[in-house]
Each structure stands twice: as structure tokens, then as C-alpha cells.
Backbone as numpy.savetxt, mean C-alpha at the origin, in Angstrom:
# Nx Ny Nz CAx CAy CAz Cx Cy Cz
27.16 -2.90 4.03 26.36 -4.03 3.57 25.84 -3.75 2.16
25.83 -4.62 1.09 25.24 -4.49 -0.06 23.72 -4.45 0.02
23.29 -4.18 -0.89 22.28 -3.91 -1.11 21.05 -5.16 -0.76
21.99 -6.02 -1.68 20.95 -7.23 -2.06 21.31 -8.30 -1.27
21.78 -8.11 -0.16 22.00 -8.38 1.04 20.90 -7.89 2.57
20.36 -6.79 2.21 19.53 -6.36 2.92 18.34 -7.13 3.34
17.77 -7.33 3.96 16.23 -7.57 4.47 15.17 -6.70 5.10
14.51 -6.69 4.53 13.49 -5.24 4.67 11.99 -6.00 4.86
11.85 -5.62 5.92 10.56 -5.99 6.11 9.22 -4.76 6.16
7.78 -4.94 5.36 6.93 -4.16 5.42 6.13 -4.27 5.64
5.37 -3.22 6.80 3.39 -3.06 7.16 3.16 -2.90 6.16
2.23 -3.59 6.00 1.10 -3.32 4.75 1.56 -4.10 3.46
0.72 -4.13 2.97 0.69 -5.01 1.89 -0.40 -3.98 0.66
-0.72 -3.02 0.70 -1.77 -2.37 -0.14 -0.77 -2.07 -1.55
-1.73 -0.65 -1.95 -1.10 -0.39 -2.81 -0.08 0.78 -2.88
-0.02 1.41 -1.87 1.27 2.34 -2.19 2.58 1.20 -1.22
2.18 0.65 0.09 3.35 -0.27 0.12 3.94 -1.28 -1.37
3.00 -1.57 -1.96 3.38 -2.55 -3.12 4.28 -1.38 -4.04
4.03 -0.37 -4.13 4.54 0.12 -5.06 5.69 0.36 -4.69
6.05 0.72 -3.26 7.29 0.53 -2.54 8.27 -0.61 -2.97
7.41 -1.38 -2.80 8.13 -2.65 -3.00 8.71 -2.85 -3.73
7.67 -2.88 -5.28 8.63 -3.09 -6.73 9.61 -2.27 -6.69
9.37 -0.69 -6.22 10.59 -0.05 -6.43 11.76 -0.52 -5.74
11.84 -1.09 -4.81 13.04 -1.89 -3.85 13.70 -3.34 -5.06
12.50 -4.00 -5.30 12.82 -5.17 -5.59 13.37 -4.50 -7.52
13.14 -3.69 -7.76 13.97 -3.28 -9.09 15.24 -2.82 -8.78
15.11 -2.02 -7.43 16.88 -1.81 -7.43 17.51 -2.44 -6.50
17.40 -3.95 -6.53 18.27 -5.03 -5.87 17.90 -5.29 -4.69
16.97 -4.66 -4.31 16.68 -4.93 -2.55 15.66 -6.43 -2.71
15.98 -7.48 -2.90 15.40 -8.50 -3.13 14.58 -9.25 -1.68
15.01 -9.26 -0.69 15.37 -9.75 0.54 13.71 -8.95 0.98
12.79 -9.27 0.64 11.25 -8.32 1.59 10.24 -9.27 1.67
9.72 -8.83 3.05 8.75 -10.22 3.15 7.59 -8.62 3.64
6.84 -9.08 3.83 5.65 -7.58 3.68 4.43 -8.68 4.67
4.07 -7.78 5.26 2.92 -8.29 6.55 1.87 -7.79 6.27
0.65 -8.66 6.59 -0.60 -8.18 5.86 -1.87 -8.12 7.06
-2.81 -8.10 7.05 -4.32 -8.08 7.83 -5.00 -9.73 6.95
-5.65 -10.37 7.79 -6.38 -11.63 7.20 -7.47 -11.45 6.27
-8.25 -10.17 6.10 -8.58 -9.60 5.35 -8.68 -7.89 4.59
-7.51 -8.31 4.06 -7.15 -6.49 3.29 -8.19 -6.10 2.77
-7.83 -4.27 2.76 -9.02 -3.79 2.54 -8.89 -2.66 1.10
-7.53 -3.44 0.55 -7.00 -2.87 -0.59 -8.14 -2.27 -1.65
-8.50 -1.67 -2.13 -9.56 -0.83 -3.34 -8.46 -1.41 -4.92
-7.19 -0.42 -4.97 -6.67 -1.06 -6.32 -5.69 -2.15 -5.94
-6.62 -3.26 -6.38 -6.25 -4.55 -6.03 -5.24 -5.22 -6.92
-4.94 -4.89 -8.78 -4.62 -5.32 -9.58 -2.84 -4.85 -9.09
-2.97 -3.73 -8.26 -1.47 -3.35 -7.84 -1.07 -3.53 -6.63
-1.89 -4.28 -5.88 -1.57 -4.83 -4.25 -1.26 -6.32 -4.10
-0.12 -6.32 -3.51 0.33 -7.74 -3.53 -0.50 -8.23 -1.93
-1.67 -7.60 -1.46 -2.03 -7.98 -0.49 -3.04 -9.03 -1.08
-3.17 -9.15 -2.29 -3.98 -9.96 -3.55 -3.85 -11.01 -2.89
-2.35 -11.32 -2.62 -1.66 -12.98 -2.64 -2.14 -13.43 -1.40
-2.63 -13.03 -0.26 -3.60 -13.53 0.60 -4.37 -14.00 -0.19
-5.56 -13.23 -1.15 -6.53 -14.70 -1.59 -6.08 -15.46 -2.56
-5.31 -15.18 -3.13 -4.73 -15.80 -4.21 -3.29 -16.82 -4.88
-2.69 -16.72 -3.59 -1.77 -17.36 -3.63 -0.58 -16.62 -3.91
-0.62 -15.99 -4.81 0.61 -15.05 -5.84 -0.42 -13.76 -6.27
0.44 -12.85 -6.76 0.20 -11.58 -7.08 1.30 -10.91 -7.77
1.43 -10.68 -8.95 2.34 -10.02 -10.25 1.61 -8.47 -10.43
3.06 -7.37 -9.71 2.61 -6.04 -9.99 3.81 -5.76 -11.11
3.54 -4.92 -11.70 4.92 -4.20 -13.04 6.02 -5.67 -12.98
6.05 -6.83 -13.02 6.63 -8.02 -13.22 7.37 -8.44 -12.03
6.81 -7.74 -11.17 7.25 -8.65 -9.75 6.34 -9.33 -9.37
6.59 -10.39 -9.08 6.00 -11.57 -8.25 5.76 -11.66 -6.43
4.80 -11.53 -5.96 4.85 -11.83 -4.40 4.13 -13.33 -4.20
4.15 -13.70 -3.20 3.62 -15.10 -3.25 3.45 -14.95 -1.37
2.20 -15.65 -1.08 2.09 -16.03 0.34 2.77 -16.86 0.43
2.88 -16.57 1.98 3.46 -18.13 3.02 3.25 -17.92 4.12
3.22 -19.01 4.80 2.36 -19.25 5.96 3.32 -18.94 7.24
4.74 -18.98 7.84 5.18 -18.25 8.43 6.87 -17.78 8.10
7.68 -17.47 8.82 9.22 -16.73 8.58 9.44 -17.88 7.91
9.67 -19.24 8.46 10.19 -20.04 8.26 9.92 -20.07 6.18
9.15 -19.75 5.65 9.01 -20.03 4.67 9.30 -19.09 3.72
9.39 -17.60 4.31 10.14 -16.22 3.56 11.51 -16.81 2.04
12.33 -17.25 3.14 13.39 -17.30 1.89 12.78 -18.38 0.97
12.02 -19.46 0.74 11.81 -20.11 0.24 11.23 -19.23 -1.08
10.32 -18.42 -0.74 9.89 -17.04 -1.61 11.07 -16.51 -2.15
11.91 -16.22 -1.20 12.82 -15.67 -2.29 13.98 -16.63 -3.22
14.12 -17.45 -2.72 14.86 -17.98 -3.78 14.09 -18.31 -5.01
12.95 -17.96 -4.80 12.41 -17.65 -6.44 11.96 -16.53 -7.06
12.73 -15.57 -6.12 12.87 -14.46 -6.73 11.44 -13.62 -6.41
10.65 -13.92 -5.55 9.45 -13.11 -4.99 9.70 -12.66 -3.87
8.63 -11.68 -3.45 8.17 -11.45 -2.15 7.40 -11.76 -1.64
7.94 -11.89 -0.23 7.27 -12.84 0.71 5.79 -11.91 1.19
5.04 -12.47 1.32 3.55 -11.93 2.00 2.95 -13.26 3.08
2.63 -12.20 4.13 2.36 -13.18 5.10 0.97 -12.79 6.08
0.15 -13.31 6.40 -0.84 -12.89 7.58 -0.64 -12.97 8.66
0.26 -11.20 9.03 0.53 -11.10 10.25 0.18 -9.42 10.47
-0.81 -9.07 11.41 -1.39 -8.22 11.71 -0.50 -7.45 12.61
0.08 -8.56 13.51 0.48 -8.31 15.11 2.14 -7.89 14.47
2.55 -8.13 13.71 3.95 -7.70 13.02 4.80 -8.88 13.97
4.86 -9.96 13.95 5.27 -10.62 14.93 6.86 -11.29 13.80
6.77 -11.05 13.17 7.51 -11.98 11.90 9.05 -10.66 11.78
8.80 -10.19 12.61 9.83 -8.81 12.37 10.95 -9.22 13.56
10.26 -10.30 14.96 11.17 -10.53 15.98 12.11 -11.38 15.34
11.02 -12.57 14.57 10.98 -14.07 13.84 13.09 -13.66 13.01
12.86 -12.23 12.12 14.01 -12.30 11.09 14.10 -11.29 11.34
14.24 -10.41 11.88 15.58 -9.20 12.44 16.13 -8.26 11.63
14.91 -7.83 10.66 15.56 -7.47 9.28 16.31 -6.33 9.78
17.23 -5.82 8.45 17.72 -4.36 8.77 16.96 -3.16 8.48
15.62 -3.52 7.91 14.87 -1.97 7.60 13.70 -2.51 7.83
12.75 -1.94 8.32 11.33 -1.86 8.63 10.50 -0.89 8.51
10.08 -0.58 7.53 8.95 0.05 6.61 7.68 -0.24 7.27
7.37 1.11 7.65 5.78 1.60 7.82 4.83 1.99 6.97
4.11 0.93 6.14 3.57 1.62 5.21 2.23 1.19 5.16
1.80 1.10 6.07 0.41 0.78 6.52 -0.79 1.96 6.03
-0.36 3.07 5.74 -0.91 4.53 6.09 -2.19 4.15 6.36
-1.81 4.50 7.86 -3.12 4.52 8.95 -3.56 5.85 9.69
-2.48 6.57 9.01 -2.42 8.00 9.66 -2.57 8.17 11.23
-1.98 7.29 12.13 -1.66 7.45 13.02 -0.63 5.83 13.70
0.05 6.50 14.29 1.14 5.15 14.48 0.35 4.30 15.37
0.83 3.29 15.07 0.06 1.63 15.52 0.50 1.09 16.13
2.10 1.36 16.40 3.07 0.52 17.40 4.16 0.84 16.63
4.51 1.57 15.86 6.04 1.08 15.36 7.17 1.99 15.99
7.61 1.63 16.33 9.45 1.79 16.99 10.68 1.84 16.52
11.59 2.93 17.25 12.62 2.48 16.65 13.50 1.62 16.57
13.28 0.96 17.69 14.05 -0.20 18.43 13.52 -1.20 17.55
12.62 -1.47 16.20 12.21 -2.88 15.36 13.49 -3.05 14.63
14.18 -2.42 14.38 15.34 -2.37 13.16 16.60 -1.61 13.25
17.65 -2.07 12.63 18.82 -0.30 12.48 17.73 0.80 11.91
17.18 0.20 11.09 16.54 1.26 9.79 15.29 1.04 9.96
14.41 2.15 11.09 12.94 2.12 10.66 12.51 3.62 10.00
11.94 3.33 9.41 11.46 3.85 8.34 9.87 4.23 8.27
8.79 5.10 8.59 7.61 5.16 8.50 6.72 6.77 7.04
6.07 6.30 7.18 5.59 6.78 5.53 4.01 7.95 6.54
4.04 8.86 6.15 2.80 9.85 6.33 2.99 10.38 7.71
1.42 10.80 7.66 0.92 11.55 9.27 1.01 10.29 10.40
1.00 11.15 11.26 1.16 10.34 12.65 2.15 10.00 13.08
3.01 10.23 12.13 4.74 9.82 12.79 6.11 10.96 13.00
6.44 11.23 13.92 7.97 12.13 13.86 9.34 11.36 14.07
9.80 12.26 13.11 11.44 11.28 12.35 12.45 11.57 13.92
12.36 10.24 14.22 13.44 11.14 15.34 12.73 10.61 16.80
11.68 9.96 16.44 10.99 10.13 17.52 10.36 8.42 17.49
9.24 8.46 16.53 8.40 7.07 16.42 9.15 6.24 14.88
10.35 6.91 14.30 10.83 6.37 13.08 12.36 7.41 13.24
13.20 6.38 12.88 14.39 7.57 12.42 14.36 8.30 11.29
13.59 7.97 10.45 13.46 8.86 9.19 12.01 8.57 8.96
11.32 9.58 8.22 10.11 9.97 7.62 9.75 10.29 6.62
8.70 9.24 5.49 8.98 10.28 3.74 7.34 10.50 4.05
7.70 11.78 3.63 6.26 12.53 3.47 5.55 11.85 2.46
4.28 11.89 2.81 2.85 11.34 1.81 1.70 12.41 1.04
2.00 13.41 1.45 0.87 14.55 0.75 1.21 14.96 -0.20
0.20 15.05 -1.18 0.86 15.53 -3.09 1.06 16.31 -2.96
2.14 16.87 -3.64 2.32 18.45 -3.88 3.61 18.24 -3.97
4.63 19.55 -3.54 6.12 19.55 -3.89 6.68 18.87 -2.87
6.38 18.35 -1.79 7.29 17.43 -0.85 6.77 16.32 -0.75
6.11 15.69 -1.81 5.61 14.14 -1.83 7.02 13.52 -2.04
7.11 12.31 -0.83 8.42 11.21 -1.37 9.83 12.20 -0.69
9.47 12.92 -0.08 10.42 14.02 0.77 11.14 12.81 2.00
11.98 13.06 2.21 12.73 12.76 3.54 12.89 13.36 4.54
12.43 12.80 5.84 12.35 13.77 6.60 12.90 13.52 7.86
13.97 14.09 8.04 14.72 13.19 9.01 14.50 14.06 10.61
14.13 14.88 10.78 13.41 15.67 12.17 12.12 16.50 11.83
11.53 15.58 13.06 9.99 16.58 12.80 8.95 15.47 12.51
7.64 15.93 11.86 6.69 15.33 11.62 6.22 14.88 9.87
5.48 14.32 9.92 4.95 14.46 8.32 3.79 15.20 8.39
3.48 15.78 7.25 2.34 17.00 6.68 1.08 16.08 7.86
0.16 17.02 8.46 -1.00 16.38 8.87 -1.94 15.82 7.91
-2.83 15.11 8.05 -3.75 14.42 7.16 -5.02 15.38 6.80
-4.81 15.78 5.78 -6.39 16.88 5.26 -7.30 16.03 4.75
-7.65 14.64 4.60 -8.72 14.08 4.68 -9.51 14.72 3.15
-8.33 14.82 2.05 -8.89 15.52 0.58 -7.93 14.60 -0.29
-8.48 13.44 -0.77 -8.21 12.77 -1.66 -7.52 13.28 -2.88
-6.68 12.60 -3.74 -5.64 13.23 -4.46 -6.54 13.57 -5.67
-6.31 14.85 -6.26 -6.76 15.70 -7.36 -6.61 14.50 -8.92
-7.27 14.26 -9.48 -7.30 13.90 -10.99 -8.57 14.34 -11.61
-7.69 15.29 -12.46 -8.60 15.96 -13.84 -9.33 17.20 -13.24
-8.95 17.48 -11.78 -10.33 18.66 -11.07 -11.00 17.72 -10.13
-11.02 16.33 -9.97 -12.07 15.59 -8.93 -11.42 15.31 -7.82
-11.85 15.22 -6.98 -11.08 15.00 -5.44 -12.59 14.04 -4.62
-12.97 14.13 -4.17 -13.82 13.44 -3.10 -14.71 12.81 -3.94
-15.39 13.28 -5.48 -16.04 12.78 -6.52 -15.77 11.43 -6.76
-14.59 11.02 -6.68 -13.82 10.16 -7.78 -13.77 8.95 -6.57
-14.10 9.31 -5.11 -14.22 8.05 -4.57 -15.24 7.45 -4.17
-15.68 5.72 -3.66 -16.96 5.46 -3.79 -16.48 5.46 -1.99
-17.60 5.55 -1.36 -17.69 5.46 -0.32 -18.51 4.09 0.29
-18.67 3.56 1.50 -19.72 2.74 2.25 -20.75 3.62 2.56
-22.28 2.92 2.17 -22.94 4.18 2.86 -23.82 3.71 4.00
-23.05 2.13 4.28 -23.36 1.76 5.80 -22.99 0.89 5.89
-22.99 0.24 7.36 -22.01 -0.69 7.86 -22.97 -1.85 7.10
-21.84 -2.92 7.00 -22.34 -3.98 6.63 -21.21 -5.21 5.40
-21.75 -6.00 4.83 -21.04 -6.37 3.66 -20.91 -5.81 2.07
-19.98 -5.85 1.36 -19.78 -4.96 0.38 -20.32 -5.96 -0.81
-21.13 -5.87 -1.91 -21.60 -6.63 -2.67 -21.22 -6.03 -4.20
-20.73 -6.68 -5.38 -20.66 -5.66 -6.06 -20.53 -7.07 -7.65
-21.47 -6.82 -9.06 -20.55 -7.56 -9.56 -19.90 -6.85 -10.80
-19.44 -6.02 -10.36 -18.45 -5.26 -11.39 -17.00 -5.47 -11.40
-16.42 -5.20 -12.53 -14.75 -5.59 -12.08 -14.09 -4.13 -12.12
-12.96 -4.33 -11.93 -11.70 -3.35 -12.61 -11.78 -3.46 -13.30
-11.23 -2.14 -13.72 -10.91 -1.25 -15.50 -12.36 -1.58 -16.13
-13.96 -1.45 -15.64 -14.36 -1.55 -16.45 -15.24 -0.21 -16.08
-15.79 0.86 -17.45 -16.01 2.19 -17.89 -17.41 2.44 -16.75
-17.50 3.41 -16.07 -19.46 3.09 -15.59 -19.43 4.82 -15.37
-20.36 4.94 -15.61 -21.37 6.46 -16.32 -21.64 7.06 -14.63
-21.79 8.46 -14.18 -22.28 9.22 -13.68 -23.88 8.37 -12.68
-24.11 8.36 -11.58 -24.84 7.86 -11.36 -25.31 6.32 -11.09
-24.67 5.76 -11.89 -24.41 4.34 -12.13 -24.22 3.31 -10.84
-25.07 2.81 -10.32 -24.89 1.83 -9.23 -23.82 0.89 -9.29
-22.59 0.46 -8.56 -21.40 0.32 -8.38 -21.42 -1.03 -7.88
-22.28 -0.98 -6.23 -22.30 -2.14 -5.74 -23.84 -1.63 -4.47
-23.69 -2.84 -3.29 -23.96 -2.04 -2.66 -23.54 -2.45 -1.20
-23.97 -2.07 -0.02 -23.64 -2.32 0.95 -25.11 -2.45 2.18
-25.92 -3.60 2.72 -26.70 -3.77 3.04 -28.00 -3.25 2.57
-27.90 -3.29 1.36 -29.03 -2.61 0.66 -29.51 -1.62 0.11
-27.84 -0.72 0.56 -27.96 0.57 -0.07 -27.10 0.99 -0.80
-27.46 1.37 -2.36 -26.42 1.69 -3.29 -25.20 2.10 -2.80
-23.89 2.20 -4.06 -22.91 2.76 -3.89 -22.67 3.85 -5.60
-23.05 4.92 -5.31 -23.24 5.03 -6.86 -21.89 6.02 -6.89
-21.68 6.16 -8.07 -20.77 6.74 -9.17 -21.07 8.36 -8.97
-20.29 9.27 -9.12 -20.52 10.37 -8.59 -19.95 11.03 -10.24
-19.06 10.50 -10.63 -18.45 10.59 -12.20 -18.50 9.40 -12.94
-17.91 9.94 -14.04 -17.78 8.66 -14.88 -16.55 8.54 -15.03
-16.32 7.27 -15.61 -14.96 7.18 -15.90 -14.19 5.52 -15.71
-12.99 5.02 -15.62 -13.29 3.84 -15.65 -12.66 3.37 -13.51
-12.94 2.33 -13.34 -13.38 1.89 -11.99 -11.94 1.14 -12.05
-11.11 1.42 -11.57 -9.74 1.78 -11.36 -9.15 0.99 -9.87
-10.18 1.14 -8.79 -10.26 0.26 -8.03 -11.29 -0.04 -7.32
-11.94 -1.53 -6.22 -12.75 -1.71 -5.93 -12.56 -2.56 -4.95
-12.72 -2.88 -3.80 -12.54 -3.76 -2.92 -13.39 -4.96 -3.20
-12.91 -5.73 -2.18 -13.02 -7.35 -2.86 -14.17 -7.63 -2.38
-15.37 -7.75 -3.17 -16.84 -8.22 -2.95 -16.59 -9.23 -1.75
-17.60 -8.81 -0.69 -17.64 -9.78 0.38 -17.05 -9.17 1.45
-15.96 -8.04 0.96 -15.75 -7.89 2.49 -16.57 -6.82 3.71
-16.22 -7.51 4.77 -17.35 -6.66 5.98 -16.58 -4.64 5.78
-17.51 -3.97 5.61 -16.99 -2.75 6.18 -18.03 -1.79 7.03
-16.95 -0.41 7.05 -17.91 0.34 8.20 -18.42 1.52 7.29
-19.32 1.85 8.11 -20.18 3.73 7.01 -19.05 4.21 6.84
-18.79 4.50 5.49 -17.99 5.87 4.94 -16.57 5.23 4.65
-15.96 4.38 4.71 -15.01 3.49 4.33 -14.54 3.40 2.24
-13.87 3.67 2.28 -13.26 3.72 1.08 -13.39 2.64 0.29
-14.18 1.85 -0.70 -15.24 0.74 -1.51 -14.45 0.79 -2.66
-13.95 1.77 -3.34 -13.90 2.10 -4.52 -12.98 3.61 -5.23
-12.96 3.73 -6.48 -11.98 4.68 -6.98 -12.02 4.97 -8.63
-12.70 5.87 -8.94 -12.85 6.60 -10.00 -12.32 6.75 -10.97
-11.69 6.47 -11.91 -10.25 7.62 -12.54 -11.03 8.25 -13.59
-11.35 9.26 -13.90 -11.72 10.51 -14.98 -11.56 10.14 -16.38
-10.14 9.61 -16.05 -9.10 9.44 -17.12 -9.69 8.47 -18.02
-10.08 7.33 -17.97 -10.95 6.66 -18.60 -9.95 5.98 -19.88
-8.89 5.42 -19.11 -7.94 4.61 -19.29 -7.54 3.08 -18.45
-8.29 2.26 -19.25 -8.54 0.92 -18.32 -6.70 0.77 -17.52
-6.05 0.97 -18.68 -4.74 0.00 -18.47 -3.84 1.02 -16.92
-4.57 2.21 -16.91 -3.64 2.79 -15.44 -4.17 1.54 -14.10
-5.37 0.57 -14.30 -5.35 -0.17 -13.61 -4.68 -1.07 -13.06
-3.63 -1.23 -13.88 -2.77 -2.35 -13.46 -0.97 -1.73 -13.28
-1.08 -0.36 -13.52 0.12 0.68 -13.44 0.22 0.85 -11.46
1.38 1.09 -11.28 1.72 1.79 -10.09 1.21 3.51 -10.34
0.91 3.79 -9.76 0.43 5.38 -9.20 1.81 6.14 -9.51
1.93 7.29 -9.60 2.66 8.30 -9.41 3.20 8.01 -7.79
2.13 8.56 -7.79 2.20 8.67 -5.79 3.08 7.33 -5.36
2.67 6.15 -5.81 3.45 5.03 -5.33 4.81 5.24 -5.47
4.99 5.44 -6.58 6.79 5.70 -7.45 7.52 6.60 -6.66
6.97 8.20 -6.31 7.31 8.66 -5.38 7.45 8.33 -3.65
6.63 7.75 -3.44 6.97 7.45 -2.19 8.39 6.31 -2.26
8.27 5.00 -3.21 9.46 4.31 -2.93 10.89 5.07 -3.56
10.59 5.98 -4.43 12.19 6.62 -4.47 12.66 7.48 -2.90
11.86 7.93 -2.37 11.85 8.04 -1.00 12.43 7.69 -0.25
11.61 6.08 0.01 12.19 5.40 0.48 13.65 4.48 0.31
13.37 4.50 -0.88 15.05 3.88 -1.54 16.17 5.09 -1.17
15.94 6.38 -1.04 16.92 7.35 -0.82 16.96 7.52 0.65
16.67 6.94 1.59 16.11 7.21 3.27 17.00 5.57 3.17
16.81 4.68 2.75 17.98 3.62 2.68 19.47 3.41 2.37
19.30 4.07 0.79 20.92 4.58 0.50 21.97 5.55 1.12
20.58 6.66 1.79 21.48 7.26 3.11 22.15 6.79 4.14
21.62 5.46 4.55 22.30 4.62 5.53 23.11 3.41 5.46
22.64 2.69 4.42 24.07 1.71 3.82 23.80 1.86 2.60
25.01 2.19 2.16 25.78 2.74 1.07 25.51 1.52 -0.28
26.30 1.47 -1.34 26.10 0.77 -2.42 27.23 -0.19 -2.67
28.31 -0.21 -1.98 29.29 -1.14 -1.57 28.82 -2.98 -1.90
């Protein structure tokens, strides 16, 4: 089967699935409709096509995703050359079109339901899953020398719960919830905020800045979360424009995944 013939369907809609994505939809895998939660809980939003839930459309590195309301309306997305995004939690849209690959990229660090029996080609991303077992193949998610690894028996790296290193900061560089409640905030992306600096807050209680640097990502004012929930994201770097860049980490994981695909149908 060619390439651009394929249909690939994906959990998640954030930002390392998005980055998946573009990487698919740059090398011909056009054919992806991507399943979302009714309210995502994406942080870098400027690179999550889970955007297009509130927004209709969402443009990452010059791909286009666009909602729609069920299967029936997928190709309509693509014949204009987007990806499809849809609000489906329950993954129900995977019976709906029968794709040939089904991508786990939810990272929930523990499997949620996915099977091998969803696809020829399932495919799952991080901890909680063994290749062989809950996915026929597995690309590792932990930085270091086997990020974007293939892993076709066995498990992926366990989850160490230590956020990825930039500049020396690790747990610094993220904002946390510091209680249940709604997230309030009126700051945007890419904009610079100092050491200390109140962020947003969450039922009344700050969310402050632990560094400085510019605010890289932030979840979408309004939404409900729980204590200790991931709000926000640091970068050191203090470079507005990596805001609207795919991650490293993203790039790696979809060459990954693009090579965990080309292993199984060819380029014919």
C-alpha cells in the first residue's frame, strides 16, 4: 500500500501527538483524523491541534487541522488537505473508518484501552505499554539516547516523573495547580515573566514562576483542574518564537513513528 493511501488514526490531539502528525502529514501520510477529550488539557497550545476543538482550525509548522463533528465528515477535511480532529474520548471513530494504523499518543502513562486488534498497525508511544503485547510496536518517550527508539518486544522506559532538562531546570520550569479548582490566568504565550511572578491562579491561590524566562505554554484559562496538574511551562531560553516550533522531543518521537510504519508497508 502507498503511503498516501494510508489512514492513520490518533489518541490525542496534544502536543507531542501534533507533532507526530505534521511529521506524517510532511511525508505523505495525508489520510489522519486524530481524537480528542471535549476539553483538552494541552499547556503548549500554539502547537496542539487539540486548539481546533475551540477554534475551529489550528495551523502547526503549516499544517492545517480543522474539527468535525463525526467520521462522516473526516475526508471532507481532507480533501482540503487537513487533519481531521474530532471529540471523541471513547475512540469510537476508529470502528466508524478502520484505519490501517492507530497511534497511541495520548501519553497517559498507562494504557487506557488500546489493542491490538484496533488496526494491522497499532502503534503506542511511552510507559505503560509492551510491544507485543498492548501494541505491536512501541517508540520510546524518555530523553536521552533511546528517545523515538522502536521497540518491537518488551516495554517502554518506566515513567520517572522528572520533566525534560532545559538549560539545568527540570521541575522549576513547570507551573503546577496548587489546588483543585478553575484555572484563571490573563497572560498569553511567548510572553517574558520574571522569577516569582504570579502566572495565574487557581481558586485563589497563586501559580507563580519558579524562573524566568518566556511562558512557552499555558493551558486554556477556564479550564477545571486537579492539585498538582500541569498549568503551564517555562522555557529558560527566553525565545518567544520556540512557542510556536515543534519540540525536539516531538520530531523525535514522529520519526519513530514514521520508521515503526515504513517497517510495515513499504514505499511502493
Amino acid at each position: 500500500m502507498k503511503l498516501h493511501e494510508l489512514t492513520v488514526g490518533i489518541k490525542g490531539a496534544g502536543e507531542l501527538a501534533s507533532g507526530i502528525a505534521c511529521r506524517l502529514f510532511h511525508a505523505n501520510i495525508r489520510h489522519i483524523f486524530m481524537m480528542e477529550r471535549a476539553n483538552p488539557l494541552a499547556v503548549r497550545r500554539h502547537v496542539s491541534f487539540c486548539e481546533s476543538v475551540f477554534s475551529g482550525t489550528q495551523t502547526v509548522e503549516q499544517v492545517t487541522a480543522q474539527k468535525v463533528e463525526s467520521s462522516r465528515d473526516i475526508r471532507l477535511a481532507w480533501e482540503k488537505s487537513r487533519i481531521a480532529v474530532l471529540v471523541d474520548p471513547e475512540w469510537l471513530t476508529i470502528r466508524a473508518m478502520t484505519p490501517d494504523v492507530v497511534i497511541d499518543a495520548t501519553i497517559a502513562k498507562r494504557n487506557l484501552g488500546t489493542s491490538k486488534d484496533e488496526a494491522p498497525l497499532v502503534i503506542a508511544l511511552g510507559p505503560g505499554f509492551e510491544a507485543g503485547k498492548d501494541a505491536h510496536l512501541v517508540v520510546e518517550t524518555h530523553r536521552g539516547h533511546h528517545l523515538g527508539r522502536v521497540i518491537r518486544k518488551g516495554p517502554a522506559q518506566a515513567n520517572t516523573g522528572i520533566p525534560g532538562n532545559i538549560h539545568g531546570f527540570t521541575h522549576e520550569r513547570v507551573l503546577r495547580a496548587p489546588a483543585d479548582g478553575f484555572f484563571e490566568s490573563n497572560h498569553d504565550l511567548g510572553m517574558i515573566v520574571q522569577q516569582d511572578e504570579t502566572v495565574g491562579h487557581v481558586s485563589g491561590r497563586p501559580v507563580t514562576a519558579k524562573i524566568p524566562g518566556v511562558l512557552r505554554g499555558l493551558i486554556k484559562p477556564g479550564t477545571t483542574v486537579s492539585k498538582g496538574l500541569k498549568v503551564g511551562d517555562i522555557d529558560p531560553r527566553a525565545e518567544p518564537s520556540f512557542c510556536r516550533a515543534v519540540s525536539d522531543k516531538s520530531r523525535a518521537l514522529g520519526g519513530g513513528v514514521l520508521e515503526a510504519i515504513l517497517s510495515v508497508y513499504n514505499r511502493d
